[in-house]
DRENDO-1510 file (C-alpha; in Angstrom, 1 decimal, always signed):
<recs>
REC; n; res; u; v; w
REC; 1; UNK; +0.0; +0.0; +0.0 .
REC; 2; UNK; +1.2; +3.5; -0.9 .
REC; 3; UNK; +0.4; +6.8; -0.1 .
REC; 4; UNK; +1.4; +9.7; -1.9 .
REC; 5; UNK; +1.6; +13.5; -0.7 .
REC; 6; UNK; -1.2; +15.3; -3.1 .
REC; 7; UNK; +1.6; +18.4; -3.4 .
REC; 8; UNK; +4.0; +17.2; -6.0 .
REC; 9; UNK; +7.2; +18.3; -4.5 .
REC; 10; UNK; +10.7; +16.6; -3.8 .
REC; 11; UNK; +10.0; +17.3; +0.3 .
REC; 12; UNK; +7.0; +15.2; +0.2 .
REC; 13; UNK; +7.8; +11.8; -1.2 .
REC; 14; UNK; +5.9; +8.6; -1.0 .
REC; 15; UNK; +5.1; +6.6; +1.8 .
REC; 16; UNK; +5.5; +3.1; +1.7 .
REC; 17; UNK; +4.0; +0.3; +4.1 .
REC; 18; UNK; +3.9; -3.5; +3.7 .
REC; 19; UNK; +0.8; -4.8; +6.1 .
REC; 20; UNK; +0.5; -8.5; +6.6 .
REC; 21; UNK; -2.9; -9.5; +6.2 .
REC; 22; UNK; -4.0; -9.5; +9.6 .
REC; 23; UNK; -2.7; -6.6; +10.5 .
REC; 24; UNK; -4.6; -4.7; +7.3 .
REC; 25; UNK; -7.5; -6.2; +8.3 .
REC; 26; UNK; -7.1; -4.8; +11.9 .
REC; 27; UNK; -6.0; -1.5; +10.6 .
REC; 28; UNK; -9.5; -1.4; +8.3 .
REC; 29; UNK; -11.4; -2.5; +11.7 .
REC; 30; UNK; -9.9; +0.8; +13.5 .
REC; 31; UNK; -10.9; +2.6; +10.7 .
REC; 32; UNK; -14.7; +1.6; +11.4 .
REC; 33; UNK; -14.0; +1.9; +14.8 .
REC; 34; UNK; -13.2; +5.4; +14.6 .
REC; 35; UNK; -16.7; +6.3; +12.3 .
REC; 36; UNK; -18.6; +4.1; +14.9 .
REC; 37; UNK; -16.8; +6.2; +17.4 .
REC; 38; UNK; -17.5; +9.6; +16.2 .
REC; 39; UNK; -21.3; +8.3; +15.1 .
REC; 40; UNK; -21.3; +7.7; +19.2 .
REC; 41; UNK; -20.1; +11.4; +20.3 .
REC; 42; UNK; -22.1; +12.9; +17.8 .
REC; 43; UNK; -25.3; +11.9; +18.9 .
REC; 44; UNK; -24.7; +11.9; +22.6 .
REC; 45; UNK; -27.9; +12.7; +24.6 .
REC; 46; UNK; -28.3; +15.8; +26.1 .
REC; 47; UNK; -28.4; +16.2; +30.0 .
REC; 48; UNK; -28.7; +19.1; +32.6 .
REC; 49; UNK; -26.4; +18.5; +35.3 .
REC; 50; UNK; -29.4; +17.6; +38.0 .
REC; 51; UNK; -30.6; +14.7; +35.3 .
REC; 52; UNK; -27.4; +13.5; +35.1 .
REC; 53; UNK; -26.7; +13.2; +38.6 .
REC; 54; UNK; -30.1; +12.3; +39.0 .
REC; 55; UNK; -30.2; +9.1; +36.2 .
REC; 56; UNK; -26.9; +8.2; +34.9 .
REC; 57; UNK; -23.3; +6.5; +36.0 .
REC; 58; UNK; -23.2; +8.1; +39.0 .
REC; 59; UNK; -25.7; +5.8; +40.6 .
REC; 60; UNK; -23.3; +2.7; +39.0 .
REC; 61; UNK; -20.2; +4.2; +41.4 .
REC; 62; UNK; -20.7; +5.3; +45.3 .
REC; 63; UNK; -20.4; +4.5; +48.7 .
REC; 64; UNK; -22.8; +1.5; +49.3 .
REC; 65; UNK; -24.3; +3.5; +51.9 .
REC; 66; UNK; -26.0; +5.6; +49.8 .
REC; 67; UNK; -27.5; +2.9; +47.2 .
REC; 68; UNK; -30.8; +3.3; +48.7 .
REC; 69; UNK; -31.3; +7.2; +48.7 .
REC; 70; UNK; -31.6; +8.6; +45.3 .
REC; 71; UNK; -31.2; +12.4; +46.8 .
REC; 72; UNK; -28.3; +11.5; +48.4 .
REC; 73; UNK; -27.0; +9.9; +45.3 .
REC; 74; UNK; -27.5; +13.4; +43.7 .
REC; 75; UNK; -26.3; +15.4; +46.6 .
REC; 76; UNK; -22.9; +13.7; +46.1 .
REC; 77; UNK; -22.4; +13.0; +42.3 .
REC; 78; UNK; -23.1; +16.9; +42.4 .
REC; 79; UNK; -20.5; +17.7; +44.8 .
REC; 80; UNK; -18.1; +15.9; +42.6 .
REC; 81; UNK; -19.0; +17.3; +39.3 .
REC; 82; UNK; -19.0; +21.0; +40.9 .
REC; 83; UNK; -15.3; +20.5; +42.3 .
REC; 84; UNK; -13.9; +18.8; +39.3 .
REC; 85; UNK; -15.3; +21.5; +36.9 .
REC; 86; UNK; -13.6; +23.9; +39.4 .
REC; 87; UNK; -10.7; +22.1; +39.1 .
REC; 88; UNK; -10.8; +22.0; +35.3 .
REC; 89; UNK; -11.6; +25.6; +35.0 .
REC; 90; UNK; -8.6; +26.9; +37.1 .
REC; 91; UNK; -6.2; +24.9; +35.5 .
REC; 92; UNK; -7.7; +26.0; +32.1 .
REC; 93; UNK; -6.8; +28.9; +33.3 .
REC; 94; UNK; -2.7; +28.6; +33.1 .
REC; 95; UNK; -1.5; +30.7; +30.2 .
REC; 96; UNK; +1.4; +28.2; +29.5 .
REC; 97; UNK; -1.4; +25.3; +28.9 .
REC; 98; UNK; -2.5; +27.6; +25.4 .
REC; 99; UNK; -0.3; +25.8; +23.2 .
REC; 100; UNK; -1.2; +22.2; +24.8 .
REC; 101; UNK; -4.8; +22.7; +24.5 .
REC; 102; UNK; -4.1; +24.0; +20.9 .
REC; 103; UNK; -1.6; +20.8; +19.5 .
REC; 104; UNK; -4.4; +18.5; +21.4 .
REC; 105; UNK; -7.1; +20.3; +19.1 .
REC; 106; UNK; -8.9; +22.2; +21.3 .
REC; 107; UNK; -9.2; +25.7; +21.6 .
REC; 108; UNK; -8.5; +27.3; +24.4 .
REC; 109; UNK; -10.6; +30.4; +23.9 .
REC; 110; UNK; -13.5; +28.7; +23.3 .
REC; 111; UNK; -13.1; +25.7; +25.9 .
REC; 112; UNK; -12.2; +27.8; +29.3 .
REC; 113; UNK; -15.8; +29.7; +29.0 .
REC; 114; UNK; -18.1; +26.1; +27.9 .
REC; 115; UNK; -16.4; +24.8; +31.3 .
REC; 116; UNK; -17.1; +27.5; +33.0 .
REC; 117; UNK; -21.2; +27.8; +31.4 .
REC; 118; UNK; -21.4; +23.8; +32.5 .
REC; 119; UNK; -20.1; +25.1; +36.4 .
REC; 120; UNK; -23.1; +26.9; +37.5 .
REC; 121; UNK; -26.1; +26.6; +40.1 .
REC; 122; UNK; -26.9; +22.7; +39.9 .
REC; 123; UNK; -30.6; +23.1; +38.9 .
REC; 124; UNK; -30.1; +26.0; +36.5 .
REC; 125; UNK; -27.0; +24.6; +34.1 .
REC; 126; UNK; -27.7; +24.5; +30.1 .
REC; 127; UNK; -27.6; +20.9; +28.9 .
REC; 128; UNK; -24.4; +19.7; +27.4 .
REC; 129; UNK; -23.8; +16.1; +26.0 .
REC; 130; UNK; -23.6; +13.5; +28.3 .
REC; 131; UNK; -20.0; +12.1; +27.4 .
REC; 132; UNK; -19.0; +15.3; +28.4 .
REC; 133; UNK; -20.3; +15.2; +32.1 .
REC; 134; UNK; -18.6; +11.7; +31.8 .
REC; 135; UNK; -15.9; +13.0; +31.2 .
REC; 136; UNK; -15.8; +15.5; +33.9 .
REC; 137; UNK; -17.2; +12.8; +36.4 .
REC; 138; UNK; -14.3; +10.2; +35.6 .
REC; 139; UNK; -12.0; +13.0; +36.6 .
REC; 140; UNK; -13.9; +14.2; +39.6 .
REC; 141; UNK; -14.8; +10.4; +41.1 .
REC; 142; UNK; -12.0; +10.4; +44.1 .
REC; 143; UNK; -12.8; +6.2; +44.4 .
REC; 144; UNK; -11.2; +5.5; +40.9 .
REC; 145; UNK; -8.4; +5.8; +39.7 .
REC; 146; UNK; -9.4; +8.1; +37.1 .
REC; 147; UNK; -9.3; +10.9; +39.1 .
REC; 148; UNK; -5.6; +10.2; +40.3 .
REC; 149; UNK; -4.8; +10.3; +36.8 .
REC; 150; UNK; -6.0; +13.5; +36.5 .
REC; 151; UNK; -4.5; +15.2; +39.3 .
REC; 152; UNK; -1.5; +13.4; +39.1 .
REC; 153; UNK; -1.8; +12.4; +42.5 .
REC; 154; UNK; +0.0; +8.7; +42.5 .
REC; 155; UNK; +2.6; +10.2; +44.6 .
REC; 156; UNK; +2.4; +12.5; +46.8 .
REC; 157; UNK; +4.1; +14.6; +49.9 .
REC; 158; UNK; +4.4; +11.6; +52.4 .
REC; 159; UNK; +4.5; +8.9; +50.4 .
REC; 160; UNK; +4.6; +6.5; +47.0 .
REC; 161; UNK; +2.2; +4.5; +46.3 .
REC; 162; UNK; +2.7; +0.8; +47.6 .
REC; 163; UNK; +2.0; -2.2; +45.9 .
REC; 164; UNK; -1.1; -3.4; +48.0 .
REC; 165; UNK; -2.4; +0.7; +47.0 .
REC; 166; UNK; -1.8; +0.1; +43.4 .
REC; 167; UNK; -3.7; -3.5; +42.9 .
REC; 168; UNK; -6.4; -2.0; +45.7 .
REC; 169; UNK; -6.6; +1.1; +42.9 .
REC; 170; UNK; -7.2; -1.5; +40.0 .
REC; 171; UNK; -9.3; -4.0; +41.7 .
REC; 172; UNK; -11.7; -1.0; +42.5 .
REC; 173; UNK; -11.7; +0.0; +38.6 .
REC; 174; UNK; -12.5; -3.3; +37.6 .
REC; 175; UNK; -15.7; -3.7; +40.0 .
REC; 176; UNK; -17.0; -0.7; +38.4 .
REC; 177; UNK; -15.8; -1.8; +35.2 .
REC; 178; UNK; -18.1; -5.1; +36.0 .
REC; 179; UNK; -21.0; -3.7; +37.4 .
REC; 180; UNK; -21.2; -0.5; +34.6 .
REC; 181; UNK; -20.0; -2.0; +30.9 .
REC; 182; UNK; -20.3; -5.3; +31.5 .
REC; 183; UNK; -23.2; -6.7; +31.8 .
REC; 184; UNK; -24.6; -5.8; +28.6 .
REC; 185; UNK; -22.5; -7.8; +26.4 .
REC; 186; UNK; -23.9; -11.4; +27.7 .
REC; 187; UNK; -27.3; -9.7; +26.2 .
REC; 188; UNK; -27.7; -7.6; +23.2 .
REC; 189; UNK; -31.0; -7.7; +22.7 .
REC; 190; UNK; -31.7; -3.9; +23.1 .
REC; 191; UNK; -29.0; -3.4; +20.5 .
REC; 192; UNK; -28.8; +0.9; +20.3 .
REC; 193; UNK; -28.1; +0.4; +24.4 .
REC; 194; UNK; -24.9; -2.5; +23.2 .
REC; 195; UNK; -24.2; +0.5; +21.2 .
REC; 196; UNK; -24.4; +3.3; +23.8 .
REC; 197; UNK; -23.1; +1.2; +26.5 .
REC; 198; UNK; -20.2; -0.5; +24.6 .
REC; 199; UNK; -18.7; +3.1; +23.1 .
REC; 200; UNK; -19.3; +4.3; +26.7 .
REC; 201; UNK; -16.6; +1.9; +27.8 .
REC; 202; UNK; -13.9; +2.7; +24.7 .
REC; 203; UNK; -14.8; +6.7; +25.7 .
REC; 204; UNK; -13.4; +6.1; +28.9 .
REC; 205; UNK; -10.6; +3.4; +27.6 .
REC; 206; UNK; -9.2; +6.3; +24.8 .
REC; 207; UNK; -8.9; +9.0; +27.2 .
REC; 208; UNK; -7.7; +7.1; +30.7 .
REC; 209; UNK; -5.9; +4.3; +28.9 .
REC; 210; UNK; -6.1; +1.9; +31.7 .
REC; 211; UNK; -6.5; -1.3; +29.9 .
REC; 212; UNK; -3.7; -0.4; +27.8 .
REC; 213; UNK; -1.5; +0.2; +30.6 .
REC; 214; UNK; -2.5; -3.6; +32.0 .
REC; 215; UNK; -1.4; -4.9; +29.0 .
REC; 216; UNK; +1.6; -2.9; +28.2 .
REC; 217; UNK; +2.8; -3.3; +32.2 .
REC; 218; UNK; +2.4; -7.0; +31.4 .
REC; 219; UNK; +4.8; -7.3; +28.2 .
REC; 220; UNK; +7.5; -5.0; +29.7 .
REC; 221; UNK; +7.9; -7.8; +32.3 .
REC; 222; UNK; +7.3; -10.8; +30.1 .
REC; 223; UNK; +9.6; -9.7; +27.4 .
REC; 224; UNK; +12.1; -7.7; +29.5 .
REC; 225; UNK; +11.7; -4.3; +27.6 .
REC; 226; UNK; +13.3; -1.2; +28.5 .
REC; 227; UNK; +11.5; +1.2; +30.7 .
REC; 228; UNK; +8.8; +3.8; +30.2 .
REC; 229; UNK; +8.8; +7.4; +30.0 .
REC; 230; UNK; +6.7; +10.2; +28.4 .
REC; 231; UNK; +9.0; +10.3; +25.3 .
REC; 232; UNK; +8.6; +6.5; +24.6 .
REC; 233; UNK; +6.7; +5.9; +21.1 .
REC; 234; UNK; +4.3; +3.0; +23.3 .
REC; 235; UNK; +2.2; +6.4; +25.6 .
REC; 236; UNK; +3.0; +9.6; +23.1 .
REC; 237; UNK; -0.2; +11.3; +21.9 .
REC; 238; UNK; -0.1; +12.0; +18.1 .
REC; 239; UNK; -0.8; +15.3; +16.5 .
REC; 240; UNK; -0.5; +14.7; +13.0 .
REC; 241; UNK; +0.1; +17.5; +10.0 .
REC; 242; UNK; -2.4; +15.8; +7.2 .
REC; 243; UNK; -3.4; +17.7; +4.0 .
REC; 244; UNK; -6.9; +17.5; +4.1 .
REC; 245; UNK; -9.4; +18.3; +0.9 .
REC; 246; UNK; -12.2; +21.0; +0.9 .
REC; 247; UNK; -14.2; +22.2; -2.0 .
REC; 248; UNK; -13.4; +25.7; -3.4 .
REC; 249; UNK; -15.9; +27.0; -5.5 .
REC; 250; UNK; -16.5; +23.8; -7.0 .
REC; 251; UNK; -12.8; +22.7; -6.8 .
REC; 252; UNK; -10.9; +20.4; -4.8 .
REC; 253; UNK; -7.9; +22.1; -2.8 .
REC; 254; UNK; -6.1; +20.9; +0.1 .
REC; 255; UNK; -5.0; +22.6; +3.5 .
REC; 256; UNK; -2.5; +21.7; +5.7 .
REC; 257; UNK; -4.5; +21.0; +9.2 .
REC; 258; UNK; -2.6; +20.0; +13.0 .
REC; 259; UNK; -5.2; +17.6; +14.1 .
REC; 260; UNK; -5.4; +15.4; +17.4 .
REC; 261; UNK; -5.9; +11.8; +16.3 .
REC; 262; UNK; -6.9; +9.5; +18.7 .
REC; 263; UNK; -4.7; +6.7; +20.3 .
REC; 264; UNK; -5.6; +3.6; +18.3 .
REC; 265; UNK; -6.6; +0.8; +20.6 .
REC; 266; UNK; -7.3; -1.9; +18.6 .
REC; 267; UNK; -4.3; -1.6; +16.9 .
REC; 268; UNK; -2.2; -1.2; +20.0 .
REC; 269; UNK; -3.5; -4.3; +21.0 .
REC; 270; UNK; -3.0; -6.4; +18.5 .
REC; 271; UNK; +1.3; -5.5; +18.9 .
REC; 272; UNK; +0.8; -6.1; +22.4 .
REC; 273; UNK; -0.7; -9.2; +21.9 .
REC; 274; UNK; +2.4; -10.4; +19.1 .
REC; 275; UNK; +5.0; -9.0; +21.2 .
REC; 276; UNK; +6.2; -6.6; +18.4 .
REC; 277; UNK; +7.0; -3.8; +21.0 .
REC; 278; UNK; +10.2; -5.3; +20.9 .
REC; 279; UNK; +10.5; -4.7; +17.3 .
REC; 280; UNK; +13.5; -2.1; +16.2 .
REC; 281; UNK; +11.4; -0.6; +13.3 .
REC; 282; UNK; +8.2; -0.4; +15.8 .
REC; 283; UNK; +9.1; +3.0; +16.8 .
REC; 284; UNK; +8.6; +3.7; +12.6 .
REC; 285; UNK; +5.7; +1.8; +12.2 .
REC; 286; UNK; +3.8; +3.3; +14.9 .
REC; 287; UNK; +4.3; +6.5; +13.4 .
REC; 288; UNK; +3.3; +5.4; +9.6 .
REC; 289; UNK; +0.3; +3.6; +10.9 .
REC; 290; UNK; -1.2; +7.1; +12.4 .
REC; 291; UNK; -0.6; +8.7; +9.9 .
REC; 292; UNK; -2.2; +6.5; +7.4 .
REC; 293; UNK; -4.8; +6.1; +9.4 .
REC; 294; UNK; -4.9; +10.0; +9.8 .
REC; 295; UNK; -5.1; +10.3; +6.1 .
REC; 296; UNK; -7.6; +7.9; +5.3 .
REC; 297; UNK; -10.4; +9.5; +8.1 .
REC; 298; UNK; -10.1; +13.0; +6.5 .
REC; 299; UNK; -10.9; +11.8; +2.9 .
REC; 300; UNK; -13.7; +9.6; +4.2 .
REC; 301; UNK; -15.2; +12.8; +5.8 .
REC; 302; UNK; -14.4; +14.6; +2.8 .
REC; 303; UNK; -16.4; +12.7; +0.7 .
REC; 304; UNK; -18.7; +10.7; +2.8 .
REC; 305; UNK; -21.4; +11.3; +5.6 .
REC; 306; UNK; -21.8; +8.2; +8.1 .
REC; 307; UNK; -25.8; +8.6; +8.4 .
REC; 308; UNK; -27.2; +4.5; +9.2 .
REC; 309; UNK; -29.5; +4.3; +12.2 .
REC; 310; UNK; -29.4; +0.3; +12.0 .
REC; 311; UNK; -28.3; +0.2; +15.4 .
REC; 312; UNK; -28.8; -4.0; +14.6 .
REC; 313; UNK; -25.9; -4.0; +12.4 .
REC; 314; UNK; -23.7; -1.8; +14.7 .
REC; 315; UNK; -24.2; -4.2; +17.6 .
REC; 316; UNK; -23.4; -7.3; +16.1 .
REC; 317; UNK; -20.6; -5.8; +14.5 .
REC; 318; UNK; -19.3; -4.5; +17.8 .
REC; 319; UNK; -19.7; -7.8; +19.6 .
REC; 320; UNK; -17.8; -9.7; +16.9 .
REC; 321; UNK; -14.8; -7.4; +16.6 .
REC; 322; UNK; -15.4; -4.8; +19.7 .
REC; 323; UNK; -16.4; -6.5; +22.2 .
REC; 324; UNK; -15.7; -5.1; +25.6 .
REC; 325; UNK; -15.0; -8.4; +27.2 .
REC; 326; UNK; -12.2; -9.6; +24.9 .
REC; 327; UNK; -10.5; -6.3; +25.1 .
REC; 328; UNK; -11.5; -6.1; +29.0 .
REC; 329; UNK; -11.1; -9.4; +30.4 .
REC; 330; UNK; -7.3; -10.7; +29.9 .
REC; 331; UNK; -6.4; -7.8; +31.5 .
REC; 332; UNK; -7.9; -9.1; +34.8 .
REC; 333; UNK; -5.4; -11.8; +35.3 .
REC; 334; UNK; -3.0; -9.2; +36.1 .
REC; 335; UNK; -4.3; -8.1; +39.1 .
REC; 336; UNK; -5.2; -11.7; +39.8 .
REC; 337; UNK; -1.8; -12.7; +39.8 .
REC; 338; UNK; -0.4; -9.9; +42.3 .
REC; 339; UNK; -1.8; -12.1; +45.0 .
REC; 340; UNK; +0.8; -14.2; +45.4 .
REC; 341; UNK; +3.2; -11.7; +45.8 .
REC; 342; UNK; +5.9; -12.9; +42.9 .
REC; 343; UNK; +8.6; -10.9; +42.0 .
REC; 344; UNK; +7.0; -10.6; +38.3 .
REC; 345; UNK; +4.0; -9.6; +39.6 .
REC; 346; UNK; +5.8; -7.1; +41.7 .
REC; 347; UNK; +7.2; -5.3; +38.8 .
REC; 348; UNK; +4.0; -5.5; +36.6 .
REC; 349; UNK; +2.7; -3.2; +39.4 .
REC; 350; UNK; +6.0; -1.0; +39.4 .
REC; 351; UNK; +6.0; -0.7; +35.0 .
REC; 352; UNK; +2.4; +0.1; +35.4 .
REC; 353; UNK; +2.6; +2.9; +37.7 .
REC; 354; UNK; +5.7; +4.3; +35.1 .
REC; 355; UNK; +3.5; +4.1; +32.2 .
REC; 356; UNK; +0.4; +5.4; +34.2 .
REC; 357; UNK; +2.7; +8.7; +34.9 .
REC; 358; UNK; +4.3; +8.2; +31.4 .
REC; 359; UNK; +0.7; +8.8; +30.0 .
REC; 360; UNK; -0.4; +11.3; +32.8 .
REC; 361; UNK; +2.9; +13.2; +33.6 .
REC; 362; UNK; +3.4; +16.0; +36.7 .
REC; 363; UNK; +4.4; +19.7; +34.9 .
REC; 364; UNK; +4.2; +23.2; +36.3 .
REC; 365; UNK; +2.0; +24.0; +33.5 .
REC; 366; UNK; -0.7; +22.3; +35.1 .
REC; 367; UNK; -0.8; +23.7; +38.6 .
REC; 368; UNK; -3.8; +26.3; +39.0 .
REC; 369; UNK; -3.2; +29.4; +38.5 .
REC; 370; UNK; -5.6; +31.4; +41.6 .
REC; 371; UNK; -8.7; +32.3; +40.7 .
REC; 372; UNK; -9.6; +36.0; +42.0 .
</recs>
């Protein structure tokens, strides 16, 4: 397969990429991933801030105590959401995080004030989609270790994290894991919910990584690799340059566009699962693959609007080649193992807690700056 640069010009040659079939086929299943994926965001429901404290995953993730007591449910999923968005606001508020938020496509000028219209008086706030208040309640939820990553609080003044906090931090992921995404897939009858409840997983999976990290803290032991820092190709994000096509008066031109592409989990976990992190032209790959993949998602959007409602289709095709167990599930033997206390299992739970601040690194930039 080759791609070539539409400028004909000696500093954009071709590129060239020989796929085995499985790993074209997996490359293609990404692809439709990634138009399943956006179908998902697109046409996420909207919620006020009381309904969605009132009816949705907060109710899946509190202190037992309040199972019973729907106010109190409320009372504390708000106080979350309130502080996180808080939180978000002020740190949206660093003048060295501009260029950041810009490479990760987001712009700053137009993010800080939506996060500060979604953090006002709890029965008055606008409605905003609800992967976004999921977003903002995987940050804020101080029981998972979600919001560690976000306040890059897995160390701290008096102490690292020990092993018995780490696999107590994972085991607690995975029961909400259990009790939230995974019930669904042993019945897909109400296939639109499969949908829903399916990409609900992959939205949290894309942004907090955690299965990934499982996985990857697995093959560093197993295959001895080198350790794990923010440069390493395994946990960089990838903002791509891609020349993208728009029509101009009836003409097809191209524009050079920065873009924030996704990480690319199926694909990731293919090369975890054939060990070819510990290739020496993986670094080169990983790089080609993004890019193709980069390439190949603005031309479809160009020329194509993903419209189909047959939510049917969608689930079956999820549950053959998405499925949240297979991608979930292997990934609990590793905390299973750290029971018996094995050296290997020991440094599993030290390369995951690299990769975990690999992904979610400490920076100055990120400190608040005080709100007056």
């Amino acid at each position: 397969m080759a791609w070539e640069s539409a400028r004909n010009d000696s500093s954009h040659s071709a590129l060239q990429i020989d796929f085995d079939m499985i790993e074209f086929e997996t490359l293609i299943d990404q692809l439709v991933f990634d138009i399943l994926y956006n179908k998902y965001r697109n046409d996420s429901p909207q919620f006020t801030l009381l309904a969605y404290c009132t009816n949705c995953i907060c109710h899946d993730w509190l202190n037992p105590t309040y199972e019973n007591n729907l106010h109190d449910i409320s009372k504390v999923c708000h106080s979350w959401m309130r502080k996180q968005l808080k939180r978000e606001v002020a740190i949206h508020n660093n003048p060295g995080l501009r260029e950041e938020s810009k490479r990760l496509g987001r712009n700053p000028d137009w993010y800080l004030p939506y996060l500060q219209k979604m953090n006002i008086p709890y029965k008055q706030s606008e409605t905003k989609p609800k992967i976004l208040w999921d977003y903002i309640y995987y940050n804020g939820n101080e029981a998972l270790i979600t919001s560690k990553q976000f306040k890059r609080s897995f160390r701290n003044q008096s102490r690292n994290y020990t092993k018995s906090d780490m696999v107590n931090l994972f085991n607690d992921y995975d029961s909400f894991i259990n009790k939230r995404f995974m019930q669904p897939a042993k019945d897909a009858k109400d296939a639109k919910s499969y949908f829903e409840i399916s990409m609900d997983f992959y939205h949290l999976e894309i942004y907090k990584r955690i299965d990934f990290i499982y996985g990857l803290a697995k093959k560093m032991t197993d295959m001895n690799l080198r350790a794990i820092d923010r440069t390493h190709f395994a946990v960089q994000r990838f903002n791509f340059s891609v020349l993208c096509p728009y029509n101009k008066d009836g003409l097809i031109e191209f524009t050079e566009k920065s873009k924030y592409y996704r990480p690319m989990i199926f694909l990731e976990k293919y090369w975890q699962e054939t060990g070819q992190f510990t290739h020496d032209l993986f670094r080169f790959l990983w790089y080609k693959h993004h890019f193709i993949r980069a390439k190949t998602l603005e031309l479809f959007y160009y020329n194509y609007v993903f419209s189909s409602e047959d939510y049917d289709e969608m689930a079956i095709f999820i549950h053959d080649y998405y499925n949240v167990l297979s991608y979930h599930e292997p990934n609990k033997i590793w905390v299973q193992n750290d029971k018996h206390g094995s050296q290997a299992a020991t440094m599993r739970i030290t390369n995951a807690l690299k990769i975990n601040e690999a992904l979610f690194w400490d920076s100055e930039k990120r400190k608040p700056v005080p709100l007056t």
